[in-house]
C-alpha distance (Angstrom), angle and dihedral (degrees) to the residues before:
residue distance angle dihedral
X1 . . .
X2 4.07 . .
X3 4.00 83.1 .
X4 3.90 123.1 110.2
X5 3.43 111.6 -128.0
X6 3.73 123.7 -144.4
X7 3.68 122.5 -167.7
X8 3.52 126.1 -151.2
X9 3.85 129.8 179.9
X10 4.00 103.5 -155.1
X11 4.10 121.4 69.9
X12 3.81 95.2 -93.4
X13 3.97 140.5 -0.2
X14 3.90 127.7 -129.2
X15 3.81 111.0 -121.2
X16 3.91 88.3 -127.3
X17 4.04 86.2 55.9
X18 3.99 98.6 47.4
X19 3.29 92.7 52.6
X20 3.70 95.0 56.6
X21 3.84 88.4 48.4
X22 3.50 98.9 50.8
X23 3.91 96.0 53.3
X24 3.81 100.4 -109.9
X25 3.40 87.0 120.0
X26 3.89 143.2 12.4
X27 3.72 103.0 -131.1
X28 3.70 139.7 28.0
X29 4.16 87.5 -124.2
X30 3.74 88.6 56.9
X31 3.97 89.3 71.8
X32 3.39 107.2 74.9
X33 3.93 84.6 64.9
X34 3.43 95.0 39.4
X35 3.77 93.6 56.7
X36 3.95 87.6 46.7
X37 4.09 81.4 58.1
X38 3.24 114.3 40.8
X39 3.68 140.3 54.6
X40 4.03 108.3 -117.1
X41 3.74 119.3 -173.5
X42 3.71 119.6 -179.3
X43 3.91 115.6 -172.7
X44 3.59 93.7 -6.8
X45 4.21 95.9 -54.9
X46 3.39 124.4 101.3
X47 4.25 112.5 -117.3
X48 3.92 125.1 164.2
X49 3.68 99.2 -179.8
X50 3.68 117.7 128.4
X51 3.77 97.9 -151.1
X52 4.10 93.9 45.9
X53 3.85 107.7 130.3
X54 3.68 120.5 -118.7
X55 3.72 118.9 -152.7
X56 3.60 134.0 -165.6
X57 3.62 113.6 -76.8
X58 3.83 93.3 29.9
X59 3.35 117.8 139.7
X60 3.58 117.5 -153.0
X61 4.07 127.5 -174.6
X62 3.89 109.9 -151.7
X63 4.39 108.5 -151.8
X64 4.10 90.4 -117.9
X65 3.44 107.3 13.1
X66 3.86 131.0 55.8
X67 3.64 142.0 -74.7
X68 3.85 113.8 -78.1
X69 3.87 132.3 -161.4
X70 3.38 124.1 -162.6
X71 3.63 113.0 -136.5
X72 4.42 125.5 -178.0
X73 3.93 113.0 -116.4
């Protein structure tokens, strides 16, 4: 799988948070001007909220960076 996979423990993820824990960027303040940036598509529709919930199984393509999956621990 060329996907990066990034666990999580709880039922979902806030956008704002996955992006922090996937390295795009250093800190969860940073989003908001992140998202303002850069082109974020999560399961194939374009979404720059910072508080939109990831789920397992989402797939979410970072402008810059790779494709991520989220996946359950």
């Amino acid at each position: 799988m060329n996907d990066n996979e990034i666990e999580i423990t709880t039922e979902y993820i806030p956008l704002g948070q996955f992006l922090k824990l996937s390295g795009c960027i250093d800190t969860g303040g940073a989003a908001k001007f992140f998202l303002q940036e850069k082109k974020v598509v999560i399961n194939g529709e374009p979404d720059n909220r910072r508080g939109r919930k990831l789920y397992p199984g989402d797939k979410v393509k970072v402008e810059g960076f790779e494709v991520f999956t989220v996946v359950k621990r």
